[in-house]
C-alpha positions in Angstrom: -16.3 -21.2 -76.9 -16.0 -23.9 -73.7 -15.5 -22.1 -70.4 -11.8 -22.9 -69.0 -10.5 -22.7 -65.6 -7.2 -21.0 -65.3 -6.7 -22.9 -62.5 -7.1 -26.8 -62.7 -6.5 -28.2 -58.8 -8.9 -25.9 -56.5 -11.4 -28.4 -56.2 -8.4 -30.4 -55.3 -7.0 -27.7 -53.0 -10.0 -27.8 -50.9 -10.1 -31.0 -50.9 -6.6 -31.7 -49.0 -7.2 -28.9 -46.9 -10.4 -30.8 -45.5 -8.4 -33.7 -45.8 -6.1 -32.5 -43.1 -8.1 -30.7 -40.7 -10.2 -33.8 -41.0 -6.6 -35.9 -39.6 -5.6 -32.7 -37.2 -9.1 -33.4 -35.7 -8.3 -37.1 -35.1 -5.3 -35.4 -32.5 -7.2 -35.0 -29.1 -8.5 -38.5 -28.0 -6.8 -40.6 -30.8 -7.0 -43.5 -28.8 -10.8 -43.1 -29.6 -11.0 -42.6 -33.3 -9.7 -45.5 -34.9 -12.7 -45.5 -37.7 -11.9 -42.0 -38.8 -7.9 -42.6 -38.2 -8.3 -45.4 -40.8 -10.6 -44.0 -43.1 -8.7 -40.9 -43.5 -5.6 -43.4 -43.9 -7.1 -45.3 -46.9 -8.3 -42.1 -48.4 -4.2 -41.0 -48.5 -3.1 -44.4 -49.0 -5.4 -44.6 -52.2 -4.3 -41.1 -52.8 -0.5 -42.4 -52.8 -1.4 -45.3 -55.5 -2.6 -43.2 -57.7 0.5 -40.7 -57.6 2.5 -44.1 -58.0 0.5 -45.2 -60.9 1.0 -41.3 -62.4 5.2 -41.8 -61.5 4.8 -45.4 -63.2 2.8 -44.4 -66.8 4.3 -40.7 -67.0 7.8 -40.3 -65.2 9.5 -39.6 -62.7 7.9 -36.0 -60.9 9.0 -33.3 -59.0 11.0 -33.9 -55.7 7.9 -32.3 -53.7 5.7 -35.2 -55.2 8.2 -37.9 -54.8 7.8 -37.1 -50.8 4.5 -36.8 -50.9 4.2 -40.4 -52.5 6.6 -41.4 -49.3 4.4 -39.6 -46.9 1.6 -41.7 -48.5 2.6 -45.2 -48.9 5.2 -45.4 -45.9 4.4 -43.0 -42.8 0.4 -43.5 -43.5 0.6 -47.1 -42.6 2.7 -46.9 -39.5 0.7 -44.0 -38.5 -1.9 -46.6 -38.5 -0.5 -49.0 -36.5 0.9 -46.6 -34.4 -2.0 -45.5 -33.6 -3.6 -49.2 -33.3 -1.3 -49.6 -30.8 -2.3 -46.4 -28.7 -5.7 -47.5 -28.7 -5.1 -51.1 -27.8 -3.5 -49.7 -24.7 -6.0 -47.5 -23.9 -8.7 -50.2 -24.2 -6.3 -52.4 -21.5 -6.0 -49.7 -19.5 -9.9 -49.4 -18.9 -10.5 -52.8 -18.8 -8.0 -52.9 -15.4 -9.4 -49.5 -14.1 -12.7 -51.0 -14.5 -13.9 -47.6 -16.6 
């Protein structure tokens, strides 16, 4: 008899939950941390293609997954350049300062 999980997501669980103290890290000093900013981005982005594919092939899903979807392919991206902007300003602002 094969071993079962009653629980299928808490690899999953754990993995968000990294996920997001991993972006609430990014908080102090984001002017500085573009390479994690982005990486975290494309890790959600990718994570928003696959739910879209999932919507696509198997239906529509839950209200709480069509947000998340939102969340993942529309505020990721101009979180991004949101924050590319904040960090382009911070880069002019110690070229003039002469930091």
């Amino acid at each position: 008899m094969a071993c079962r999980s009653r629980q299928p997501f808490p690899f999953l669980s754990g993995f968000f939950l990294a996920i997001g103290l991993a972006w609430y890290g990014c908080v102090p000093s984001i002017e500085t941390k573009t390479e994690r900013f982005r990486l975290l981005a494309a890790c959600t982005f990718a994570g928003g293609l696959a739910r879209l594919v999932s919507l696509l092939s198997a239906g529509t899903p839950s209200p709480g997954h069509i947000a998340g979807l939102c969340v993942e392919l529309l505020a990721v991206p101009a979180l991004v350049w949101w924050q590319g902007r904040i960090a382009n300003k911070a880069i002019g602002k110690s070229q003039l300062s002469g930091a």
